[in-house]
SEVODREN-876766 format. One record per residue (C-alpha): residue number from 1; x, y, z. Coordinates in Angstrom, 1 decimal. Layout:
# residues N
ATOM_num_X_Y_Z
ATOM_NUM_X_Y_Z
...
//
This chain:
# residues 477
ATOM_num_X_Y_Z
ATOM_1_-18.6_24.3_7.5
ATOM_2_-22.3_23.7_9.1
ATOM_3_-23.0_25.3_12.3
ATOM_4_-24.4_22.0_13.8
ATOM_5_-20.8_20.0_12.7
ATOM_6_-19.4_19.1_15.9
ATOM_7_-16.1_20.4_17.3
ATOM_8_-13.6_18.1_17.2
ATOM_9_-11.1_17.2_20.5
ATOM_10_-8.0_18.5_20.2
ATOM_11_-5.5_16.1_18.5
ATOM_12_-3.5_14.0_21.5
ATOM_13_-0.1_14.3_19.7
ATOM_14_0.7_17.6_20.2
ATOM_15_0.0_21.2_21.6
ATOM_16_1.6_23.3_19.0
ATOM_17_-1.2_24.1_17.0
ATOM_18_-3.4_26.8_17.4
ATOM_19_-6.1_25.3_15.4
ATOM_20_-8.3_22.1_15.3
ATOM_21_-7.6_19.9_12.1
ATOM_22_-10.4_19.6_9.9
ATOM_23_-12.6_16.7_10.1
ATOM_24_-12.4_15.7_7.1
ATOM_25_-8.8_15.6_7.3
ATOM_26_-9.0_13.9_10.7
ATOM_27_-10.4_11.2_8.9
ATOM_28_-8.4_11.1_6.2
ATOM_29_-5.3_10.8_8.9
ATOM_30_-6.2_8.4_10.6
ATOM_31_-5.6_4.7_10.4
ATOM_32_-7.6_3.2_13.8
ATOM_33_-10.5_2.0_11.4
ATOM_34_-7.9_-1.1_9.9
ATOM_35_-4.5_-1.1_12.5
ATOM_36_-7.1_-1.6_14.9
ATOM_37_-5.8_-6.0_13.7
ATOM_38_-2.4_-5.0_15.2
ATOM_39_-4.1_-4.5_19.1
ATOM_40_-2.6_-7.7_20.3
ATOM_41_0.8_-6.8_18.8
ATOM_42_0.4_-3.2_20.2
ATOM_43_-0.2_-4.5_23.9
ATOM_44_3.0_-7.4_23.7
ATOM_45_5.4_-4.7_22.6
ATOM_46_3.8_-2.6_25.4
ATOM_47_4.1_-4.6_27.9
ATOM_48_7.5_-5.9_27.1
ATOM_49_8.7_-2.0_27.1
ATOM_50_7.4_-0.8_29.8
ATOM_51_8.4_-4.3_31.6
ATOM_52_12.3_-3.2_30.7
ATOM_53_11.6_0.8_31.7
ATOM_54_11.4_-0.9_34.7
ATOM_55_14.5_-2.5_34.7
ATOM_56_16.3_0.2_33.6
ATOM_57_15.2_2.7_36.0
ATOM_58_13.9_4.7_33.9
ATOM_59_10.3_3.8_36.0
ATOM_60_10.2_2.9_39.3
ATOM_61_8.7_-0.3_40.0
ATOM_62_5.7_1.3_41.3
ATOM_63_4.9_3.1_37.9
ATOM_64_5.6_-0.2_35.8
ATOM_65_3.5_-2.4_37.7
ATOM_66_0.4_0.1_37.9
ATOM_67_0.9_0.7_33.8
ATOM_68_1.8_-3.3_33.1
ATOM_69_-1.5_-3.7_35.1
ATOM_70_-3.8_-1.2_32.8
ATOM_71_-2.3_-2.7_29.8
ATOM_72_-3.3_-6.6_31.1
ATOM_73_-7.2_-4.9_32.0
ATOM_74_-6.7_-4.3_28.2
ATOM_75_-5.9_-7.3_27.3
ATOM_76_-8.7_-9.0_29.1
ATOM_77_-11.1_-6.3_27.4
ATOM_78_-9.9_-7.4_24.1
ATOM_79_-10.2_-10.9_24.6
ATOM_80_-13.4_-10.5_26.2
ATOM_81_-14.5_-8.1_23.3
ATOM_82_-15.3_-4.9_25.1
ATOM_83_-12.5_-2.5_24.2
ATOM_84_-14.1_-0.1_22.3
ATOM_85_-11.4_2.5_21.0
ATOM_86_-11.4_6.0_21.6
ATOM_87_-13.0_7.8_18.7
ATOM_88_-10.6_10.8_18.8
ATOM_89_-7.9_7.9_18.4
ATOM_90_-5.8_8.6_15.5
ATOM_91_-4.2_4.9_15.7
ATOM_92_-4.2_1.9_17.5
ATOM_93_-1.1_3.1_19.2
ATOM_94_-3.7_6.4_20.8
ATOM_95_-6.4_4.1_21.5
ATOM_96_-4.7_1.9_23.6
ATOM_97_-3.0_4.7_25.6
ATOM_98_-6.1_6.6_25.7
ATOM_99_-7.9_3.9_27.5
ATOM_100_-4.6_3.2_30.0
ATOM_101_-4.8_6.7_31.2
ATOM_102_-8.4_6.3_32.1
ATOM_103_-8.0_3.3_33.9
ATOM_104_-4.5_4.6_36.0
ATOM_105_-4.3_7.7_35.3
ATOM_106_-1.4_9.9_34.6
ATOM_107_0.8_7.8_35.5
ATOM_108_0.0_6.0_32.0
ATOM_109_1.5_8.9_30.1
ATOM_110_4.8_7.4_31.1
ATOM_111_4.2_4.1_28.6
ATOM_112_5.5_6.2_26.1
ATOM_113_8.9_7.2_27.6
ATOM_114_11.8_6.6_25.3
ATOM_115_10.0_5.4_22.5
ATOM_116_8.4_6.9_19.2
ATOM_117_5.4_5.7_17.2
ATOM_118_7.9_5.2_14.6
ATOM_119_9.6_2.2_16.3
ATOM_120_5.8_1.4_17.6
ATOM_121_4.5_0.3_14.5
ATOM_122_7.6_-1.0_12.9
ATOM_123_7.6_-3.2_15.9
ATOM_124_3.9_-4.3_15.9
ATOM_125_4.2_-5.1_12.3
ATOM_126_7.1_-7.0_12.7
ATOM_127_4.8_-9.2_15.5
ATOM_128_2.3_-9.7_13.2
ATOM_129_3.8_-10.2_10.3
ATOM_130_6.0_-13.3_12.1
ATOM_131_2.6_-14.6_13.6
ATOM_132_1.0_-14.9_10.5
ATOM_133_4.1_-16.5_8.4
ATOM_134_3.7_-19.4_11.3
ATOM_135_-0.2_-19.5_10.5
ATOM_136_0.4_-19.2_6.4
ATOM_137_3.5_-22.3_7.1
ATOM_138_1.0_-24.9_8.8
ATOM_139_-1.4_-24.1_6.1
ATOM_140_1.2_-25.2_3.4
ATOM_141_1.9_-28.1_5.5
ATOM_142_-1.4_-29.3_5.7
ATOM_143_-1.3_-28.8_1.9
ATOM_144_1.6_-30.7_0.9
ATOM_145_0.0_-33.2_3.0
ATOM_146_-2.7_-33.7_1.4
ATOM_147_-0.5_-33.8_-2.3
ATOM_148_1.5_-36.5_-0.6
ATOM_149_-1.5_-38.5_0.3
ATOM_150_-3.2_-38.1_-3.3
ATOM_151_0.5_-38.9_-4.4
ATOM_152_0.7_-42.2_-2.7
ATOM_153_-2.7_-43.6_-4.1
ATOM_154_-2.1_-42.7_-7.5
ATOM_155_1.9_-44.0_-8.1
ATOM_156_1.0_-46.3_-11.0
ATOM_157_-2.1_-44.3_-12.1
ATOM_158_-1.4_-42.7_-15.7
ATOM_159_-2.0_-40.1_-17.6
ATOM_160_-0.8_-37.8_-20.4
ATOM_161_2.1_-35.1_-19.6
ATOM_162_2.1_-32.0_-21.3
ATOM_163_4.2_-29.8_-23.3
ATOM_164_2.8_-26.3_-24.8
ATOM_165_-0.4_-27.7_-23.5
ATOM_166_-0.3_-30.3_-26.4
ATOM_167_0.2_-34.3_-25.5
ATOM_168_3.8_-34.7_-24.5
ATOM_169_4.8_-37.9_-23.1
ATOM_170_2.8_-40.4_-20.1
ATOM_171_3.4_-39.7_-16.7
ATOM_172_2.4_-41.0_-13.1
ATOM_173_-0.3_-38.6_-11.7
ATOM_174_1.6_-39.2_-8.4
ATOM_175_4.8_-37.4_-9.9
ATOM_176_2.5_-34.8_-11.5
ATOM_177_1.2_-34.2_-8.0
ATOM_178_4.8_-34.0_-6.3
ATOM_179_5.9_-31.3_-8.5
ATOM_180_3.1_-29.2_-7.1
ATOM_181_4.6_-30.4_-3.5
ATOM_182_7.8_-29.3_-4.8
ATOM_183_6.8_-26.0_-5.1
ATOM_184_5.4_-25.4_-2.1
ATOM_185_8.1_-27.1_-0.5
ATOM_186_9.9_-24.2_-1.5
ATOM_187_7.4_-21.7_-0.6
ATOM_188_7.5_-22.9_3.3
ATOM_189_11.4_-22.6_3.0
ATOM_190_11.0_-19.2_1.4
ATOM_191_8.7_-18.2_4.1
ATOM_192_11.2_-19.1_6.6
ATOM_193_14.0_-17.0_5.0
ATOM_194_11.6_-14.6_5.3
ATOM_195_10.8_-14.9_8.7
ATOM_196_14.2_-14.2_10.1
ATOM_197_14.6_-10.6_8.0
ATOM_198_10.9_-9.9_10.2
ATOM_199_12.3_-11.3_13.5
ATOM_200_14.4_-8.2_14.0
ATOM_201_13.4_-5.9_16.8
ATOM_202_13.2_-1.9_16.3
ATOM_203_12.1_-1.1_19.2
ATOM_204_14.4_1.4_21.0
ATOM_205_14.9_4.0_17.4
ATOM_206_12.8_6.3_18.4
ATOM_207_11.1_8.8_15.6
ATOM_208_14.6_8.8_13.6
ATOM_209_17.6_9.0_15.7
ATOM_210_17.5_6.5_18.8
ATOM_211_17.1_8.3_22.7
ATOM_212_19.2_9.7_25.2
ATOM_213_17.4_7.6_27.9
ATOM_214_19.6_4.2_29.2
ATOM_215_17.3_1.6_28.0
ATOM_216_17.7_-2.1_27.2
ATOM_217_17.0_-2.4_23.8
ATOM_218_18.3_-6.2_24.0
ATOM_219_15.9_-7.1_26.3
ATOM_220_13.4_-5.6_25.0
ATOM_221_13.6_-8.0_21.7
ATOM_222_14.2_-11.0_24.1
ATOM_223_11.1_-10.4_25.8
ATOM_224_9.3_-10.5_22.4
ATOM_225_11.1_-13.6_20.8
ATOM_226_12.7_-11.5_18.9
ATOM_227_16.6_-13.0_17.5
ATOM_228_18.1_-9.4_17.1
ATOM_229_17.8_-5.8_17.5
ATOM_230_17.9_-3.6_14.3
ATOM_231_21.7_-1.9_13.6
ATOM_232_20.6_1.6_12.4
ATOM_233_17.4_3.5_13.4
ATOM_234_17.3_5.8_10.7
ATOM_235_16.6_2.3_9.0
ATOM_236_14.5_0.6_11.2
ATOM_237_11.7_3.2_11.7
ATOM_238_11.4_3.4_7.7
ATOM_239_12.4_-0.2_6.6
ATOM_240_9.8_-2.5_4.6
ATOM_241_11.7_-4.4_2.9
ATOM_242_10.5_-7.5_5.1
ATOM_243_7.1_-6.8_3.5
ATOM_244_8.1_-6.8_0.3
ATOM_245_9.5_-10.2_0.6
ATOM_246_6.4_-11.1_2.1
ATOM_247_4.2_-9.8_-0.6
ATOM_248_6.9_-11.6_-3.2
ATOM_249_6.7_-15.1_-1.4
ATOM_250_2.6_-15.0_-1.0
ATOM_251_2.3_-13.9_-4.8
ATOM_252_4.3_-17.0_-5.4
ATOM_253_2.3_-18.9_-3.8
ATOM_254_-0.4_-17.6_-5.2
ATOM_255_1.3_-18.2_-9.1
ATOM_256_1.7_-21.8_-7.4
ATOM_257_-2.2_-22.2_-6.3
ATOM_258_-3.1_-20.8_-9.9
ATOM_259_-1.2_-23.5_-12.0
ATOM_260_-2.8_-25.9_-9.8
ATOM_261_-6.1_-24.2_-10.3
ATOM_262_-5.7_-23.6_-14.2
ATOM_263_-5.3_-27.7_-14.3
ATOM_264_-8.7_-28.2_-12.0
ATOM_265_-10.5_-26.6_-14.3
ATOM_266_-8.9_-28.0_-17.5
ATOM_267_-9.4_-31.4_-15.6
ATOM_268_-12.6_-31.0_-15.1
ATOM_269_-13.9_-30.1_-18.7
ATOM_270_-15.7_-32.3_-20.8
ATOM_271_-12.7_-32.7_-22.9
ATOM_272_-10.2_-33.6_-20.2
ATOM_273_-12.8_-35.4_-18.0
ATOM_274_-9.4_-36.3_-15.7
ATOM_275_-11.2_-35.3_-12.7
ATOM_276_-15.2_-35.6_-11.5
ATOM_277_-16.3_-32.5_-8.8
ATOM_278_-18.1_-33.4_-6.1
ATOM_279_-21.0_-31.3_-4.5
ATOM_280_-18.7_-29.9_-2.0
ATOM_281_-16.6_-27.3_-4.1
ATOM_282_-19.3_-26.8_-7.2
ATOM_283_-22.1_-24.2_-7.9
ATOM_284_-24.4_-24.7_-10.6
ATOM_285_-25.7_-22.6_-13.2
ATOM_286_-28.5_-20.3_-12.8
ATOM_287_-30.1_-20.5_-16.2
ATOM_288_-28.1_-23.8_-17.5
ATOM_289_-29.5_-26.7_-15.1
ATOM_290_-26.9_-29.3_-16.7
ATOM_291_-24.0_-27.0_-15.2
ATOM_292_-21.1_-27.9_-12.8
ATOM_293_-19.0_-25.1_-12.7
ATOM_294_-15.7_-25.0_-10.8
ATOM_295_-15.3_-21.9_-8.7
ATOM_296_-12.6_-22.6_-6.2
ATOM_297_-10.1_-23.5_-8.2
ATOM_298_-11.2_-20.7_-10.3
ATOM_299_-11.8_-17.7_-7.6
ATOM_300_-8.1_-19.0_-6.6
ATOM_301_-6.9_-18.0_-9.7
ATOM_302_-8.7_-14.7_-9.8
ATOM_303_-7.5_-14.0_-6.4
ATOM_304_-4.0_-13.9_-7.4
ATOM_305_-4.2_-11.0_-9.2
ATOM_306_-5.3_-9.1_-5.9
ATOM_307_-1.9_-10.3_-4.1
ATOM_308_0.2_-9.6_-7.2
ATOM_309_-1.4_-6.2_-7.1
ATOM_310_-0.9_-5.3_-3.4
ATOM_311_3.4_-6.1_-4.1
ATOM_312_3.5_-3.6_-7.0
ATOM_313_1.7_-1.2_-4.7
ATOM_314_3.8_-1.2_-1.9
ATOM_315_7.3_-1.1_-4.4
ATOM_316_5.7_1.9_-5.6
ATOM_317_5.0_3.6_-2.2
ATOM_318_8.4_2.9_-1.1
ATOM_319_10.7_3.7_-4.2
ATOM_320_10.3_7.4_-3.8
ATOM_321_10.6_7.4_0.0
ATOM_322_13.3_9.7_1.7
ATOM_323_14.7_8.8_5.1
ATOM_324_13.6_8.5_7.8
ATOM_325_9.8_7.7_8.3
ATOM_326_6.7_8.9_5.9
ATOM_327_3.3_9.2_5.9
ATOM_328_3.4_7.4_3.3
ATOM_329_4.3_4.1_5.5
ATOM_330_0.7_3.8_6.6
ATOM_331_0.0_2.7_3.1
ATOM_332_1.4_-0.5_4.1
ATOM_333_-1.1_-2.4_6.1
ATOM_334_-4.6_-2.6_4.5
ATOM_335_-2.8_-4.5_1.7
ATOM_336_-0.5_-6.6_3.7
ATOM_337_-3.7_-7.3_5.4
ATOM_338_-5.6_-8.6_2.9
ATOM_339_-2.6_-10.2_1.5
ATOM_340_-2.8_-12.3_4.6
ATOM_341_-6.5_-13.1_4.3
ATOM_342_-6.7_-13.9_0.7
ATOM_343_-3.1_-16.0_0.8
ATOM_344_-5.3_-17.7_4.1
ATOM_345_-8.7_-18.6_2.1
ATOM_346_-6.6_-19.8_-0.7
ATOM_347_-4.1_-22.4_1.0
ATOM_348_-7.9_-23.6_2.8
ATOM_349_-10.2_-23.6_-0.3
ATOM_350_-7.0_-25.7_-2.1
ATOM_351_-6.8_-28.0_0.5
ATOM_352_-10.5_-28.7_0.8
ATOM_353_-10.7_-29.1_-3.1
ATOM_354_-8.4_-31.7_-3.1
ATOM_355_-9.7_-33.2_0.0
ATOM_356_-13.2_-33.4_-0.9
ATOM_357_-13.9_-31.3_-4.4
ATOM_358_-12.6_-33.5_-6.8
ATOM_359_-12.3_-37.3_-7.7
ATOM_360_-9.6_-38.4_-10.0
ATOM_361_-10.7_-40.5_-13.1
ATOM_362_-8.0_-43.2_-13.9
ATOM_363_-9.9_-44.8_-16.0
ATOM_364_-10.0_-41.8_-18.6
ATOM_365_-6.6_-40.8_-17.7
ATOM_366_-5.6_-44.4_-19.3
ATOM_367_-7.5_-43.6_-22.2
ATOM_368_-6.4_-40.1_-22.7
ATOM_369_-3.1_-41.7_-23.1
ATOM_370_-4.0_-44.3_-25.3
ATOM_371_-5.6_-41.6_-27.4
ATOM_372_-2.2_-40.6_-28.7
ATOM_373_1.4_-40.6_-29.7
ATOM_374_3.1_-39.7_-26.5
ATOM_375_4.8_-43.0_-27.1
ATOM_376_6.3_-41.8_-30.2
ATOM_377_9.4_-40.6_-28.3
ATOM_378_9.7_-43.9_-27.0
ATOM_379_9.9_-46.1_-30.3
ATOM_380_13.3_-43.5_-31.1
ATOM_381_14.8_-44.6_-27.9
ATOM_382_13.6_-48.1_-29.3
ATOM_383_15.6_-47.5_-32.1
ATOM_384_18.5_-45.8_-30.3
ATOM_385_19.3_-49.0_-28.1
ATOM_386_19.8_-50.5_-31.3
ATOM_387_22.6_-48.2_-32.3
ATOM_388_20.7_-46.1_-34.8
ATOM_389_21.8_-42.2_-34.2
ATOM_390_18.9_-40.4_-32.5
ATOM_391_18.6_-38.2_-35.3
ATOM_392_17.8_-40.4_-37.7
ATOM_393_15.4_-42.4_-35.1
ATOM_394_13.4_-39.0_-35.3
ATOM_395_13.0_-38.4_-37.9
ATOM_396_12.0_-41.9_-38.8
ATOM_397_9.1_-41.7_-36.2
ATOM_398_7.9_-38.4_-37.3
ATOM_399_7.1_-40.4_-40.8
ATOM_400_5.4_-42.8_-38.8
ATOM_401_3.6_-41.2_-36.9
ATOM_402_2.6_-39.2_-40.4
ATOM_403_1.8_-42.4_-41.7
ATOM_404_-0.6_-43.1_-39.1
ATOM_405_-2.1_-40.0_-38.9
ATOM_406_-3.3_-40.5_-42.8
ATOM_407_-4.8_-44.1_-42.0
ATOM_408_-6.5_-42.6_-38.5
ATOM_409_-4.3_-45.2_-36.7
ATOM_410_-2.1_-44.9_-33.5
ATOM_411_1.1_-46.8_-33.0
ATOM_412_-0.4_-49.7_-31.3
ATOM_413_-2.2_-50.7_-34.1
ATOM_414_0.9_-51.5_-36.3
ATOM_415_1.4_-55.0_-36.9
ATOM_416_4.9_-56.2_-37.0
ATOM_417_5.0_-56.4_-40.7
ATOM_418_4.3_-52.7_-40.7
ATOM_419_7.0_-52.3_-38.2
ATOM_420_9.5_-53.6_-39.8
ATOM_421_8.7_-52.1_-43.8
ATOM_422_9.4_-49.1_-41.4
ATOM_423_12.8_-50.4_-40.2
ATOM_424_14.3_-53.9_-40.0
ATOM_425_15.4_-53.3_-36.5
ATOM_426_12.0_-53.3_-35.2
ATOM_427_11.2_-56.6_-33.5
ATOM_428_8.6_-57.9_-31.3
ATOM_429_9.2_-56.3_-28.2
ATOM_430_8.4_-53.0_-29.8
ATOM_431_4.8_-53.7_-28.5
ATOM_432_6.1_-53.8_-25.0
ATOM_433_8.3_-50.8_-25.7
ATOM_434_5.4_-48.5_-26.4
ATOM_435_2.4_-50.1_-23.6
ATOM_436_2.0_-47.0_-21.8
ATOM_437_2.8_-48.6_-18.6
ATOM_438_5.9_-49.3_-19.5
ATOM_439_6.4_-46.1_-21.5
ATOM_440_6.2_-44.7_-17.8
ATOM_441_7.7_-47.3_-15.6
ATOM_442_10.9_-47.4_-17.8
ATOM_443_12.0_-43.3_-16.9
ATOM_444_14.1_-44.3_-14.0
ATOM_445_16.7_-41.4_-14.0
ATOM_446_16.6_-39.6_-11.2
ATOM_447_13.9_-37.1_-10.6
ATOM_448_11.9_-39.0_-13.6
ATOM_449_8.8_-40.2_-14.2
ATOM_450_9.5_-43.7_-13.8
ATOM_451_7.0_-45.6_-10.9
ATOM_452_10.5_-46.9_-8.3
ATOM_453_11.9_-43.6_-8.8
ATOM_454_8.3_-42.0_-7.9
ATOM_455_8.0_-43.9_-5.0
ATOM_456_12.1_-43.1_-3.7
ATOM_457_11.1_-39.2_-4.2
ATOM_458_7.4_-39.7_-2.3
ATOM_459_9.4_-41.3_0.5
ATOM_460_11.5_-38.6_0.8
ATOM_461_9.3_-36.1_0.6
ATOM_462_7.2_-37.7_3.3
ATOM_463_10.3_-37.9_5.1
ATOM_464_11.1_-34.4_5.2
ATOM_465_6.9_-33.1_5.5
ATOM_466_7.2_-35.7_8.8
ATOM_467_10.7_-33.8_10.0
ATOM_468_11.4_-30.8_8.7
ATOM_469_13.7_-30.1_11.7
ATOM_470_15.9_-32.3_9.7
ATOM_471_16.0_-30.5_6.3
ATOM_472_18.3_-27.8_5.4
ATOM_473_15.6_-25.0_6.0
ATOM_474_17.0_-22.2_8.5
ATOM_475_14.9_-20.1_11.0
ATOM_476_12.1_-23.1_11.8
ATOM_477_9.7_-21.9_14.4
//
């Protein structure tokens, strides 16, 4: 080590060594440079604990008013922006006790009475965590919002469905839409499920084993919203399992956005031309000046891979984990973090895209459709309501469709001569039978395609985006 490397200050959490850790180390160690995000969280659970030390007895009321007071000065620093952390501060947790003993003293040193950083951080992570599932739910409601407005302008707008990514059979681009609302419908429930495993309160464990002191562990989680206290405090200093759920319902999210994303930019090719981008959500090309490329819908998709990523590494850190708490555990933020911020940009760069990126092209839709045999399914059920077995209807379309594909024809342009050298049961409402429009308006069972049936599940998802109070979702906030 250089002569001129400074001498470090002696680590705050204990005086049983002999010996100052290395600096290196000491960097290594510590975690203030990104728990620094869980301030807020670290100053309510504060607060709240000290406020029931007091209640207890276990401060007098002198002590927990002078310490709920140097924690509120904090406060005001931090919203003000001049809280500058210790720089000998291991954690959040040291920084914000740090500055309280400078600003009242010893008597700060008492914040820490009956609790362990264990339950500290489990507890602020726990506040965060349940703040930012409220933040990540508004954002998928403004979402589904917007898919329910689209939805509603585009009922009887057509295009083709797909199967294997090959031209299945017509469908409304409103019920295309609501089965993207449908799946984050389930992603704001699944976020709520989620929600109540993180609205548990650990507070009170200690390091491993609970304390001998007679708090209020029960009032401490009422204080901070929380619905219950944690069962086993070997558990609670060392569970995560609320992050993994997390990390699992965000990365489905994510596999949601993608889909979505992968169909933008499909869409948006010269050989879909289903949707037009606006200036708003485009770049350009440096070297090709024609270019209109789609990065958000494709940075969305790329950013998945980040939030998948950031689940596996936390099932990893925690598969090999003894009881009680580890190290290890501090492994768990950064990507939680930015599990948060990239889920965040996501759910706002999707919204705007469909907001003001793109503009939907009925017009080619129709044509797509027209394009094709996505109708051929159609003339079986033709044949079907006419008593012929469905097999045999198959297989006689497949010839047609054969047929046609030979002359560089498409259904439509059979006569009903044709028709009927194909099958005597073929009359002239076959032409109506296989219009696209009514290919599409005629798929009236429930959860089909069909334009009334459409419009029944658009009102009722409207209804339940307008009151979701009412739906069967537990835990709402």
């Amino acid at each position: 080590m250089s002569d001129s490397t400074p001498t470090p200050a002696p680590r705050p959490w204990s005086q049983r060594f002999e010996g100052s850790l290395h600096p290196a180390i000491a960097r290594f160690n510590a975690s203030i440079g990104f728990d620094i995000r869980l301030l807020p969280y670290d100053l309510a659970g504060s607060l709240a604990h000290v406020q029931m030390l007091g209640a207890c007895g276990i401060l007098t009321p002198q002590e927990a008013e002078q310490i709920r007071r140097g924690l509120e000065q904090i406060r005001q620093e931090v919203e003000a922006g001049t809280f500058q952390p210790d720089p000998d501060a291991e954690d959040v947790h040291y920084a914000v006790e740090h500055r309280l003993v400078a600003l009242v003293g010893e008597v700060g040193k008492k914040l820490h009475t009956g609790r362990s950083r264990n339950d500290q951080v489990a507890t602020d992570l726990r506040l965060y965590l349940r703040d930012q599932i409220d933040r990540i739910r508004t954002s998928l409601w403004q979402l589904r919002g917007v898919l329910l407005h689209l939805a509603g302008q585009h009922i009887e707008t057509i295009l083709p469905g797909y199967t294997h990514l090959q031209r299945a059979q017509p469908v409304s681009l409103a019920h295309h839409l609501l089965a993207y609302e449908e799946m984050l419908w389930r992603d704001w429930q699944r976020l709520g499920r989620v929600r109540e495993q993180v609205n548990v309160c650990p507070l009170g464990s200690g390091a491993l084993a609970g304390t001998p002191l007679p708090i209020d562990r029960q009032l401490t989680a009422h204080l901070l919203g929380f619905e219950r206290i944690s069962a086993n405090s070997l558990d609670a200093v060392s569970d995560r399992d609320y992050l993994v759920e997390f990390h699992a319902a965000a990365s489905l999210i994510l596999v949601h956005l993608s889909r979505l994303s992968e169909e933008m930019v499909l869409w948006a090719s010269q050989e879909f031309r289903f949707v037009t981008l606006t200036d708003a959500c485009a770049t350009g090309s440096s070297l090709m000046p024609q270019k209109k490329n789609p990065d958000v819908p494709e940075l969305v998709r790329g950013k998945a891979g980040r939030v998948f990523g950031h689940l596996q590494a936390l099932l990893v850190t925690l598969k090999g984990l003894p009881l009680a708490y580890n190290k290890d555990l501090q492994e768990d933020k950064e990507g939680l973090f930015d599990t948060v911020d990239t889920l965040g940009s996501c759910l706002e760069a999707m919204t705007i895209l469909l907001q003001e990126g793109i503009q939907f092209q009925p017009q080619r839709m129709a044509e797509a459709v027209g394009e094709d045999f996505s109708n051929a399914t159609d003339v079986a059920d033709y044949l079907v309501r006419r008593g012929i077995p469905f097999r045999t209807a198959h297989d006689l379309v497949g010839q047609i469709v054969r047929v046609c594909l030979a002359e560089g024809i498409v259904l439509r342009d059979l006569n009903l001569e044709r028709w009927k050298q194909f099958h005597p049961a073929f009359e002239e409402d076959i032409f109506a039978a296989i219009d696209p429009q009514q290919v599409v308006a005629a798929r009236l069972s429930t959860g089909g395609t069909g334009f009334a049936v459409v419009r029944q599940a658009l009102q009722q998802a409207q209804a339940r985006h307008e009151h979701p109070e009412q739906s069967d979702e537990p835990g709402e906030s």
